[in-house]
C-alpha positions in Angstrom: -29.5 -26.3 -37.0 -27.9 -29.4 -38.0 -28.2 -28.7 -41.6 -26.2 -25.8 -41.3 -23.8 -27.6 -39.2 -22.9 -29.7 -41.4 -22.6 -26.9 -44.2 -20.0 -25.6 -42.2 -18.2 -29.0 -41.8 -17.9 -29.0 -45.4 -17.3 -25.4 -46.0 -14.0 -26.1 -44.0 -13.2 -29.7 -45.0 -13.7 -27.7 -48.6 -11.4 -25.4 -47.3 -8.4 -27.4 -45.7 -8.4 -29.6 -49.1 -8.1 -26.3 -50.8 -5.0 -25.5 -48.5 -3.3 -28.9 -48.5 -3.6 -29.2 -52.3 -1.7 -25.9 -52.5 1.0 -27.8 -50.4 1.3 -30.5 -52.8 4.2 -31.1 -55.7 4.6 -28.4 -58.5 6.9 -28.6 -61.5 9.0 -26.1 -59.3 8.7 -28.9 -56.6 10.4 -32.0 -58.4 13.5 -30.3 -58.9 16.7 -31.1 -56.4 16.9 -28.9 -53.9 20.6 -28.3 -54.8 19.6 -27.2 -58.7 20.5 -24.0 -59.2 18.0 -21.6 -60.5 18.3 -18.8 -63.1 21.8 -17.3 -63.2 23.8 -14.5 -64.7 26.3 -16.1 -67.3 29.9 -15.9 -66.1 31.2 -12.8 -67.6 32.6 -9.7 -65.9 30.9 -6.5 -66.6 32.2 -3.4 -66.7 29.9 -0.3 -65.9 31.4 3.3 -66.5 29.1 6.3 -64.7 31.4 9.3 -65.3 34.4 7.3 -64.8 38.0 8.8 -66.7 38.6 6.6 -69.8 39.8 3.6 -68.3 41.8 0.2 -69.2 40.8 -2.9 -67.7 43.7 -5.8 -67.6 44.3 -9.3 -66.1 48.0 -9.3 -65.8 49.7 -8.0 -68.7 46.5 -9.1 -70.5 44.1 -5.6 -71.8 40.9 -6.7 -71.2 38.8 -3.6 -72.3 39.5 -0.2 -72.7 36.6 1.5 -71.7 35.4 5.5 -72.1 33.2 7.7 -69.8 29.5 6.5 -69.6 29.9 3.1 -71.2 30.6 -0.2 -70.7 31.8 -3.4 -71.5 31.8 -7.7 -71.1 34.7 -9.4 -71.1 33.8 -13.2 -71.1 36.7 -16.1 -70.7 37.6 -18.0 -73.6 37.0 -15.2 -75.8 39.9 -14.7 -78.4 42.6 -12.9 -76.1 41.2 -13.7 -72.6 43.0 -15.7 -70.3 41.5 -18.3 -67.9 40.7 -17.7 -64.5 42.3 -16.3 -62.0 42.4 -12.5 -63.2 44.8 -10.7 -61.4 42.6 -7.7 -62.2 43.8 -3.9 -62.6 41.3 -0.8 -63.6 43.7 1.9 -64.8 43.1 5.8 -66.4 44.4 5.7 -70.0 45.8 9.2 -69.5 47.9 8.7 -66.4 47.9 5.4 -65.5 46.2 5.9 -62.2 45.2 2.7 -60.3 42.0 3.0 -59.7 41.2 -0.9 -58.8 43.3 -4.1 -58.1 41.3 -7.3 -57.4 42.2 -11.2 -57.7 39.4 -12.8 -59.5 38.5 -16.4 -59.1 34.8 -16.6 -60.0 32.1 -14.7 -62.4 29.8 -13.1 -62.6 31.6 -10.3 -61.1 30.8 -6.5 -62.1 33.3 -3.5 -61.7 31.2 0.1 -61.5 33.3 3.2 -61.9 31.6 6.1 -60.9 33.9 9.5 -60.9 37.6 8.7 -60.0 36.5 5.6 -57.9 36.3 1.9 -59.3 35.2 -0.8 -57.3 33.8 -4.8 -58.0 31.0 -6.9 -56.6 29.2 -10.2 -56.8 26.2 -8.3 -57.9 25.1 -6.0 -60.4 24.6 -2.5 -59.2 21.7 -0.4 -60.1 21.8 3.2 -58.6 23.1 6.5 -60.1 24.4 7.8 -63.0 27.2 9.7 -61.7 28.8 12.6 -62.6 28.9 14.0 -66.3 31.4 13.0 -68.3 34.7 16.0 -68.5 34.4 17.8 -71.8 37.3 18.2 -73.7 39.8 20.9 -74.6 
């Protein structure tokens, strides 16, 4: 009986090093807390789903004109593109329709236009496709 007492002693001793040595430092581990980990670059991204053809503008500044079902990135510094803040407008190219105003001070950010509605987030947005795009006449 003592032989398989102490088989069990090590079976668990075997078992807590196992566990503790799973606690110990990884390469993920030496990093600073504060270091940030994988991000999106700092770009704003423009997602039509069935959306009019639209012009995006910061000011006065176009941005993008962009038509039903696509898309586009507009990234600062980029020949054209202001500096941040974006006093941001999404407008239809027919009418002129506001569809979105916005103040932006930080990127990523990503505008979805699905239908006649435009709106922006902090995070991309996966969901549907919306409606089909109006044929013309």
């Amino acid at each position: 009986m003592a032989q398989k007492d102490r088989c069990a002693a090590a079976v668990v001793l075997v078992a807590a090093a196992v566990l503790l040595g799973g606690c110990g430092p990884t390469s993920a581990s030496i990093l600073p807390p504060s270091s940030p980990g994988p991000a999106f670059p700092p770009v704003l991204s423009i997602d039509s789903r069935g959306g009019p053809p639209v012009i995006v503008k910061a000011g006065a500044v176009e941005l993008a004109r962009v038509a039903c079902s696509s898309g586009a990135v507009v990234t600062p510094g980029d020949t054209g593109v202001p500096p941040l803040p974006w006093n941001l407008s999404v407008v239809t190219q027919g009418d002129g329709t506001v569809l979105l105003t916005s103040t932006v001070t930080e990127l990523p950010k990503w505008i979805l236009i699905i239908g006649d509605h435009a709106d922006i987030g902090s995070t991309p947005v996966a969901g549907p496709s919306g409606p089909p795009c109006p044929s013309g006449p």
